[in-house]
N, C-alpha and C positions, 0 to 999 in steps of 0.2 A: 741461329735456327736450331745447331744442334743443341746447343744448352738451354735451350726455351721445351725443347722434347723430353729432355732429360730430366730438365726440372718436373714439367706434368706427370711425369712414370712416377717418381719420386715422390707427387702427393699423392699421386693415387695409390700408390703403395701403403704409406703412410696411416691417408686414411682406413685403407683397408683394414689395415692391422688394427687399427686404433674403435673403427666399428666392431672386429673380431671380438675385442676385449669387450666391449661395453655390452654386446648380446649375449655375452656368460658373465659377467655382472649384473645388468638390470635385465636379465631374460625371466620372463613370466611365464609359467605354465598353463595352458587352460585345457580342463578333462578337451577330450574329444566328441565326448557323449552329448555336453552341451550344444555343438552344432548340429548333429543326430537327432536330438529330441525340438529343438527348437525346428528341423525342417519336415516334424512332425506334428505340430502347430499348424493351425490353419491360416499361422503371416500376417496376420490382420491386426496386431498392434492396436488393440483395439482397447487393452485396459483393465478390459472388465472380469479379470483372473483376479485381480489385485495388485497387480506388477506393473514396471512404468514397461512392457512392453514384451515380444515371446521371447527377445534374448534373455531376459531379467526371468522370467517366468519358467527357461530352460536351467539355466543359472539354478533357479530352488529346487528344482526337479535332481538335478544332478547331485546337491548338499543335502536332501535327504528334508527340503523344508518345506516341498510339496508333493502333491498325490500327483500319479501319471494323469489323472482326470483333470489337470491344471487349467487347460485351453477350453474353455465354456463353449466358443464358438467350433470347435473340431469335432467335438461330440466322442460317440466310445468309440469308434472308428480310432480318433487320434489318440484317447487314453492306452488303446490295448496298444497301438504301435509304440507310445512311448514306457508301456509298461515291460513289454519284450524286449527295446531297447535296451531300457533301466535290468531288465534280467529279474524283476522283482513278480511278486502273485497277483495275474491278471484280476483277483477280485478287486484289488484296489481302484480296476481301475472304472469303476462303478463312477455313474454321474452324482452328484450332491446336490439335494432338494431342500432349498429352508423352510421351517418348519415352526410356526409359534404354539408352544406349549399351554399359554394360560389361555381361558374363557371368563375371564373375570370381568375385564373391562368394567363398565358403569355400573356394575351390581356394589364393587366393593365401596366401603366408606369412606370415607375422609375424614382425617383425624384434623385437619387444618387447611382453610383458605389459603390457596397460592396464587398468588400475584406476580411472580418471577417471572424469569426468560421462560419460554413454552420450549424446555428442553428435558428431554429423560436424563441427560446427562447431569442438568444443572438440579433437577428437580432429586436428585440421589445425595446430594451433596448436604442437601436439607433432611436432617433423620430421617433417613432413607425413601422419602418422598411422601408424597401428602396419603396413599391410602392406606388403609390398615392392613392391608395386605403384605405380610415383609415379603412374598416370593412373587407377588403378581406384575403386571402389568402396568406401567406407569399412562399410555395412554397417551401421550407427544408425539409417538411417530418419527424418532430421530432413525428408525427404520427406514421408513416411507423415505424421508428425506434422503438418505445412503443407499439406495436402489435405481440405480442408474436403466432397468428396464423394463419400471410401472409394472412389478411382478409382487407390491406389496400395497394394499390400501387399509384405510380406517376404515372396522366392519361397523354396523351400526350399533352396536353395544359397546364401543369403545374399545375394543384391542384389534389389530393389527392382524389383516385377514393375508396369506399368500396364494397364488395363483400358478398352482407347481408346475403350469405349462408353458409359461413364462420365464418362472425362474431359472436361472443357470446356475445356481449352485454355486457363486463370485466369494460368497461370506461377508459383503460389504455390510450388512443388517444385522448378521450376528455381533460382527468387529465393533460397532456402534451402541451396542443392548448393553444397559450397566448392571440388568437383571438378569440375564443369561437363561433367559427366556426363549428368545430364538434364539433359533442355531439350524444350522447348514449340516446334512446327514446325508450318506447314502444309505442304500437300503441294509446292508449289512450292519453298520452303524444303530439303523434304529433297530434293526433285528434286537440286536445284541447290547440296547439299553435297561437300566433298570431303576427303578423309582429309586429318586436323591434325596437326599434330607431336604437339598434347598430345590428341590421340585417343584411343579403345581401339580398336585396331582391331589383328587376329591378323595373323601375318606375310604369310597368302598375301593376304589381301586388301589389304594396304600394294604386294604387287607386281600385284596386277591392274591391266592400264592400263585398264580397265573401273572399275575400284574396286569392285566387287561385294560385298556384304556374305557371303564365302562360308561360315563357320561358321552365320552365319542360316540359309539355305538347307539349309543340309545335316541340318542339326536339324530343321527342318519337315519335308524327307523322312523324314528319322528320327522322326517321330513322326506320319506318316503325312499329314501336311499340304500333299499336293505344290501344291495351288493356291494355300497360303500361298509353298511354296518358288519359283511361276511370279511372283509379283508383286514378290517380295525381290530375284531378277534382274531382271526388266524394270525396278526401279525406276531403276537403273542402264543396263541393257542391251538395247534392243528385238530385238536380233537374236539373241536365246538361241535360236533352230534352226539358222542359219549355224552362230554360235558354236562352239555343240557337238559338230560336226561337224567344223570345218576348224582351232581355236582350237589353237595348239600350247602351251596352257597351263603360258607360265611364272610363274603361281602355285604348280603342284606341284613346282619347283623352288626354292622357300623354305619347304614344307611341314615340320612339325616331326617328321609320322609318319612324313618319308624318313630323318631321321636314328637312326629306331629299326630301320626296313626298309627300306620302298616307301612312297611317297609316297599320299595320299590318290586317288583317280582322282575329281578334282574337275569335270574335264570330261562324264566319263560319265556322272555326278549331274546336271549341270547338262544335258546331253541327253536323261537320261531325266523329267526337270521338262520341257523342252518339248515332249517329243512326247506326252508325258504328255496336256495339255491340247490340241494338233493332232487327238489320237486319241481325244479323248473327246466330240466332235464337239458342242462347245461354244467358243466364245470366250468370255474371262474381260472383264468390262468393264474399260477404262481410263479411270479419271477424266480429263476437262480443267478447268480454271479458265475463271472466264466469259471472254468474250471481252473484248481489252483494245482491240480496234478497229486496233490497228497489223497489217503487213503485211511477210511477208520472204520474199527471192526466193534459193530454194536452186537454186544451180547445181551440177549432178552427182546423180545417184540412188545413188550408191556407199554402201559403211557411215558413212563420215562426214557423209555428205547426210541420208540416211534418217534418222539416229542425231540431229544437229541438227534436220529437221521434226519428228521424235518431240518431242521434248524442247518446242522452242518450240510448238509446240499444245498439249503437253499443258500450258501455264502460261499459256494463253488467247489465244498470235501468231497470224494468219490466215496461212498457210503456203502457197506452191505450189514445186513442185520442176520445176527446166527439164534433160531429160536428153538428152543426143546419143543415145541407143537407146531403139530399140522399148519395150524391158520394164525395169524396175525393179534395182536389183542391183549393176549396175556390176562391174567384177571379180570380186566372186563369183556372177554368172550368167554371163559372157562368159568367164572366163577360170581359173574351178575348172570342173575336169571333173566331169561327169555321177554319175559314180559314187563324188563325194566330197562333195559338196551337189545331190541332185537338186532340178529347175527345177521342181515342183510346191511341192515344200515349200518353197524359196524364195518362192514366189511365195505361198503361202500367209500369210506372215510377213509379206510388204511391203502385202498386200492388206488387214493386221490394220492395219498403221498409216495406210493409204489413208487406211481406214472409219472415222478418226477423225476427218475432214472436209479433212482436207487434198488440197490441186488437183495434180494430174500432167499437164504437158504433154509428152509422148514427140517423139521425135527435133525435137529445137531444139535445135541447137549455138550457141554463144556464139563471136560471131563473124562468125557465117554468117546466122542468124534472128534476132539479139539482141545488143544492147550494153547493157554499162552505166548509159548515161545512158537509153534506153529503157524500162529497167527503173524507175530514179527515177523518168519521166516517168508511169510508168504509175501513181507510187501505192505504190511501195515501199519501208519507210523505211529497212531493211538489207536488206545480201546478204552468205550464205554462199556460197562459192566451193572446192567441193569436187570439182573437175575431173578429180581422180585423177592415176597414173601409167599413163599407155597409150601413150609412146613409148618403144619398144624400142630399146636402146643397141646399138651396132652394131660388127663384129669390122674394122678393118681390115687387111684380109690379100687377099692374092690372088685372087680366085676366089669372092669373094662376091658377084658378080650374077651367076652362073651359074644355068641353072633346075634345080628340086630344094633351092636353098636358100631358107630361109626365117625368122624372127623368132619368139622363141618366142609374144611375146602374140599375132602376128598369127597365126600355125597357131592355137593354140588358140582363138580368137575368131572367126576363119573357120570353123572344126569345129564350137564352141557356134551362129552364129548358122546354120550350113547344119540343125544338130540340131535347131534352133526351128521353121523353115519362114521363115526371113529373109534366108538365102543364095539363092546361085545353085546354083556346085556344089561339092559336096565338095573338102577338097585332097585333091592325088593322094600316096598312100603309096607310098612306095621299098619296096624288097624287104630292102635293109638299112641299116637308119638312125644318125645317130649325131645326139646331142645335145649341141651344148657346152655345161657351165655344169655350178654344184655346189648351186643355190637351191632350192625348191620349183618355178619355173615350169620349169627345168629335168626335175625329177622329173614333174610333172604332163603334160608333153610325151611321157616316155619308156612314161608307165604309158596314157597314151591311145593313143599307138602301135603296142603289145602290142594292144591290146584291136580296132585297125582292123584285124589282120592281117598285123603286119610280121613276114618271119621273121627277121628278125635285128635287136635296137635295141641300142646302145651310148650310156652317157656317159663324156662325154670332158671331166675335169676335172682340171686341172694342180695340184691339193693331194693331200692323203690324202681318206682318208675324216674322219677325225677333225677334218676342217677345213671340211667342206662346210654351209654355212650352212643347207641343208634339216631340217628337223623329222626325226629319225631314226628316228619308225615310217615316216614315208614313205618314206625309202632303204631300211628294213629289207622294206617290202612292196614296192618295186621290186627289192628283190633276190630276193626269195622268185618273183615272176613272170618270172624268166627275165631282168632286164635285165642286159645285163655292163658294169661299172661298169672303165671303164679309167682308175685313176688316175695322177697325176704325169704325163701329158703335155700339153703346150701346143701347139694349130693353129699350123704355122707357114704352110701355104697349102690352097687347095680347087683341086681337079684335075679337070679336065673334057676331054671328046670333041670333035672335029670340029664337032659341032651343038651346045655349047653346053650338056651335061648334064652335071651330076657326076658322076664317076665313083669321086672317092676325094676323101681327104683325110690331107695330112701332115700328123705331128706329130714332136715334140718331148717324148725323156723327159725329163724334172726329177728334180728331189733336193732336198728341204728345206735351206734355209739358215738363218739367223738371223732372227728373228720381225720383219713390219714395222708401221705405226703402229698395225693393226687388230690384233694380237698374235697374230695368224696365223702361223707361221712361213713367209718367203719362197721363193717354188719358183725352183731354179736350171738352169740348163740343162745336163745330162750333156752333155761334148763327145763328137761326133761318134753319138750315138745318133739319129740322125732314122730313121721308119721312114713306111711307108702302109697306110693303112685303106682298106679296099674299101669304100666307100658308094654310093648312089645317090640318099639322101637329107640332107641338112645342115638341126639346126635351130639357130640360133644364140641361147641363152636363156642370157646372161649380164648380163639386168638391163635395168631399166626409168625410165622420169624422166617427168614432168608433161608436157605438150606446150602449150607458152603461146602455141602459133602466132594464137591468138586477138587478142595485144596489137596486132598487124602492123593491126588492122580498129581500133583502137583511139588510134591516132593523131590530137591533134587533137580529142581526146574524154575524158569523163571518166577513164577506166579507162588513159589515158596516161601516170597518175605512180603505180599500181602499184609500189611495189618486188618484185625480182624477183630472186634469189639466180644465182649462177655454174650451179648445179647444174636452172637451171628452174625453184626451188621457191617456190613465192610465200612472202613476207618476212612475216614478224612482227615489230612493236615489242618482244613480250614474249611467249615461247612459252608460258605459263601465261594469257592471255587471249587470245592471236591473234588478235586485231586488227592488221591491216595500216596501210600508212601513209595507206589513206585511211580515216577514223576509219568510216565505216558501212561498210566491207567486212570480212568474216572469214573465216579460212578454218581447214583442218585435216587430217585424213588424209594421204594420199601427195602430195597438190599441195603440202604444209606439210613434208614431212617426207623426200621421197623414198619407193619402193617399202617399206614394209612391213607389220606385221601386220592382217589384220583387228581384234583385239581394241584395236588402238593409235587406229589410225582413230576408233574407236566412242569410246573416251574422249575426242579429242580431238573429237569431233562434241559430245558432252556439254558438254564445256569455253567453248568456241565458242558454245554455246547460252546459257550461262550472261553468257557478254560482251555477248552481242548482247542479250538480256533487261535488263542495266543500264542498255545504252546506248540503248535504245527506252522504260526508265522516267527518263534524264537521270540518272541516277547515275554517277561515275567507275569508267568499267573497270575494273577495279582484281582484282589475283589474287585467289583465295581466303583467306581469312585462315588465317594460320600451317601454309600450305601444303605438303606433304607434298613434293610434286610429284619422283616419278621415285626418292626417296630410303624409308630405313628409320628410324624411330625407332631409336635406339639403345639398346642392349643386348634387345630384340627379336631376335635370330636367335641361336641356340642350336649348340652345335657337341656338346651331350649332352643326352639327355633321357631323367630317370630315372624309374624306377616304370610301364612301361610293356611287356603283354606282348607280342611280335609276332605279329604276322597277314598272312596274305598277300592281296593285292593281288587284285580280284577283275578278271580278264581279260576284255577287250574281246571280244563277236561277231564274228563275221568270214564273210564269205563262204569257200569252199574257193579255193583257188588254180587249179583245174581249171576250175573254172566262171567265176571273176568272169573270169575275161581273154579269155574268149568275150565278156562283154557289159558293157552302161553302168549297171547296176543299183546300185545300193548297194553297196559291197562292207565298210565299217565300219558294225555293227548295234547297235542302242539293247541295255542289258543289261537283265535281266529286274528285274521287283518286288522279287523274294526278294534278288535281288544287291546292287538299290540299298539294301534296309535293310541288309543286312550292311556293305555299304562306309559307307553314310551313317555307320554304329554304328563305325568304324573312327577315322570323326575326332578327333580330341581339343579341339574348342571353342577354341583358344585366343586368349585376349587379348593383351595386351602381353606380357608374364612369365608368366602362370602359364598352365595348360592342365589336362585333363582327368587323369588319372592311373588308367590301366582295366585290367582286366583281359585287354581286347584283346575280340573281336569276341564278343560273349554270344548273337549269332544263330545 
């Protein structure tokens, strides 16, 4: 008995030891987070993540192989728990909506009868499938088939329609697409995409520097959906009321319906979607992402400013904007006139993206109230630097510190802030005025002058017309209000009185020569034709540049090595991320670019936002992938477009010519409902290659 006892102690010792060894031999580690995040899963083992189950699905989560929004069925409840878990940026933990990008379906051609397996997969295999579309939609539905919860059907034009109230966000659809066409996005995702080489995306939307999905849009209004069509622009664009207004929309200048007529009026559409929702005296809500705890300090209120706050709150940044003026806007409050963006409905717009939580500190110049290392010190982990172009380029010639002459942004920004109640006093208007320059701030000068009372305004532009960089309904409605457009002469001096007033101003006629590096043809000077202009007032709006008088306070301090271009314009390492050469500073608009469009601004404010989002989650800058940037996919722009009836162009509102140049009211008016379904029904949808094929306008 006692050696039966003895013996048992003896194995079980044995064993002991013998399992001792083999659990620090074959011992496995496993995180702890993984049981943490799986019992933050809603346990339902259900699949439809993509994983054989929530262990396998924590498991990714924990390797860094999936998003805390893993568990479809848990919803953001369980993203943000396992996001906190994980210790990672609650944005991520945003839900994932698939999303098919092409509208081609049956429009496109067939280059060849297929007979094969009815697969997209199998159908890729054969030069890259039977339509001629290389980036479109194949039209089999191995989608359909890999959606385990009937959240994707065949629309009846043939591509692959989603039902995003259905969908979970699984990525089964995308995993399956051999065109990479659909795909699974949260909203930060799609914030923060931008037209690919190998996109579908229709030609005017490859030239919008907004990148606008404009055929989306225009559909929604065409199918009465205008608050679907307000959300398809701002997903892109927060300033769709400026926009529409002031946007010299070169998208309708790659439009496919101008090579059958007239171009789609894409602008008018896109202005009748904003006021659309202004006038219906509701605000539409804007998602944000949760808060990611980080902080960026946008310097300048301008479109590029705004456009980057927008963007970064909406994808969970805590945002404040530091503006040298009063009110919000920046060049398009100070320096578009009254009656081509009124200051209500601007302010209506910026007061939409205020209310999204973001902080506005008015008049703080940089420089003066603020430096860049102040900003760091406060707590900020980047800055956008969107300071604009507000110094006016200057003529030297004789006679330009005379009084009576004056700058084009400074008249019009003295006029804008005397209009507000933020001036002193009005400038004083001449009895006959002359404006040099052939640009927009040029024309905006001449048409506000009209409107204070001048009897006599002149521009005086040393090109033709045909060469004047202004938007030509603007020239066309400064010509309609009386302005005389004196072309082919060049100031050669400003001529003043005893006291020091102008009183005239010489010029010089030209004659076009050979074209120089802007492919403008060069203006030459007729010998001996000088003549004089009776003036009494001079404004000189021949262009604008950044004012970096800021760096001078900047000495000695962070914002010292800056780079900074010949031209003023703050430096970028790489104009597709604009990041400057100090890695947390970025910038974009006219301090990146020089004086130009609003719509350019806005994209590159976008762009900008997207950099500064990598560089505040520790990922490399790094461009968009297979970035489009500036350029057209190829064989995209059409020089014929057949099967298509014509239709005429549905024409702009307008105030009468009699009245608007008495006063500052609106003088370009939103076009009615009936119009925009007509026009909206005029687009032709098109993708890469193929497009719409209509009978022309059936309204």
């Amino acid at each position: 008995m006692l050696n039966a006892i003895l013996s048992m102690l003896g194995l079980g010792m044995a064993s002991s030891v013998i399992l001792g060894v083999a659990s620090r031999v074959f011992y496995v580690y496993e995180d702890p987070r993984i049981a943490e995040v799986e019992s933050a899963t809603a346990g339902a083992n259900c699949g439809g993540c993509g994983y054989a189950g929530c262990s396998a699905a924590a498991a990714a989560v924990v390797k860094g192989e999936a998003l805390p929004s893993v568990c479809i069925v848990g919803g953001p409840d369980s993203a943000a728990n396992i996001a906190a878990i994980m210790g990672v940026d609650p944005g991520t933990a945003e839900p994932r909506v698939s999303e098919n990008e092409c509208t081609g379906g049956n429009r496109a051609e067939n280059k060849y009868n297929y007979k094969g397996i009815l697969s997209c997969n199998a159908v890729t295999a054969l030069y890259g499938g039977r339509r001629d579309c290389p980036t479109g939609c194949l039209g089999y539905g191995d989608c359909i088939k890999a959606c385990a919860f009937d959240a994707i059907v065949m629309g009846e034009d043939g591509y692959p329609v989603v039902d995003p109230a259905k969908c979970v966000g699984c990525g089964a659809c995308e995993a399956v697409c051999p065109k990479n066409i659909i795909r699974v996005k949260t909203m930060s995702q799609r914030l923060f995409e931008f037209n690919a080489t190998n996109g579908a995306h229709a030609p005017c939307t490859q030239t919008c520097p907004a990148q606008i999905d404009i055929p989306k849009y225009i559909n929604q209004i065409k199918t009465g959906d205008y608050e679907g069509a307000v959300n398809t622009i701002r997903e892109r664009n927060p300033l769709l009321l400026a926009c529409g207004r002031v946007c010299p929309h070169p998208c309708e200048d790659k439009c496919r319906r101008g090579v059958v007529d007239e171009p789609v009026s894409i602008n008018q559409l896109k202005r009748f979607a904003a006021d659309y929702e202004m006038n219906s005296g509701k605000r539409l809500p804007i998602s944000c992402a949760p808060s990611t705890g980080k902080k960026v300090a946008v310097i300048g209120g301008g479109p590029a400013g705004l456009t980057a706050a927008y963007f970064l709150r909406r994808v969970g940044h805590g945002v404040t904007i530091f503006d040298d003026n009063p009110e919000l806007g920046g060049m398009i409050r100070y320096g578009i006139p009254e009656y081509r963006l009124p200051k209500k409905v601007l302010k209506w717009e910026t007061d939409g993206i205020l209310n999204m939580g973001i902080e506005h500190k008015p008049n703080m110049r940089l420089g003066r109230d603020f430096d860049m290392g102040s900003l760091m010190a406060a707590g900020y982990d980047a800055i956008f630097l969107g300071i604009g172009a507000w110094k006016d380029y200057g003529l030297k010639i004789e006679g330009n510190d005379l009084k009576g002459v004056y700058t084009g942004i400074s008249f019009l920004t003295k006029f804008a802030a005397w209009q507000q109640g933020a001036g002193t006093d009005p400038v004083p208007v001449g009895r006959k005025c002359a404006v040099i320059g052939g640009g927009n701030t040029a024309i905006d000068c001449v048409r506000t002058l009209v409107r204070l009372g001048a009897e006599e305004v002149s521009i005086v532009y040393r090109r033709t017309r045909n060469e004047m960089p202004a938007n030509m309904v603007e020239i066309e409605a400064a010509e309609h209000e009386g302005v005389n457009m004196k072309y082919l002469f060049s100031p050669n001096r400003i001529l003043g009185d005893e006291n020091g007033n102008v009183v005239g101003l010489e010029v010089q006629e030209m004659e076009l020569g050979e074209p120089d590096a802007s492919g403008r043809r060069k203006p030459v000077p007729k010998e001996g034709a000088v003549q004089v202009l009776e003036t009494d007032m001079i404004v000189l709006a021949i262009g604008q540049g950044p004012d970096i008088s800021f760096k001078e306070t900047e000495k000695g301090r962070r914002g010292e090595a800056l780079a900074t271009t010949k031209w003023d314009t703050i430096d970028q390492i790489d104009p597709q991320t604009l990041q400057t050469n100090i890695p947390y500073i970025f910038t974009a608009g006219d301090s990146a670019t020089g004086a130009s469009l609003v719509v350019e601004a806005i994209g590159g404010g976008r762009r900008a936002a997207r950099s500064i989002d990598l560089y505040l989650s520790g990922q490399p800058v790094t461009p968009p992938p297979n970035d489009l940037f500036k350029t057209h996919i190829p064989g995209c722009l059409f020089e014929t477009v057949d099967g298509v009836t014509k239709s005429k162009r549905v024409e702009m509102p307008e105030l009468e010519v009699s009245s608007r140049i008495k006063t500052f009211d609106e003088a370009d008016l939103v076009i009615s409902e009936e119009n925009a379904l007509k026009e909206a029904d005029r687009c032709l949808f098109c993708c890469t290659t193929c497009y719409n094929r209509e009978d022309g306008c059936k309204l």
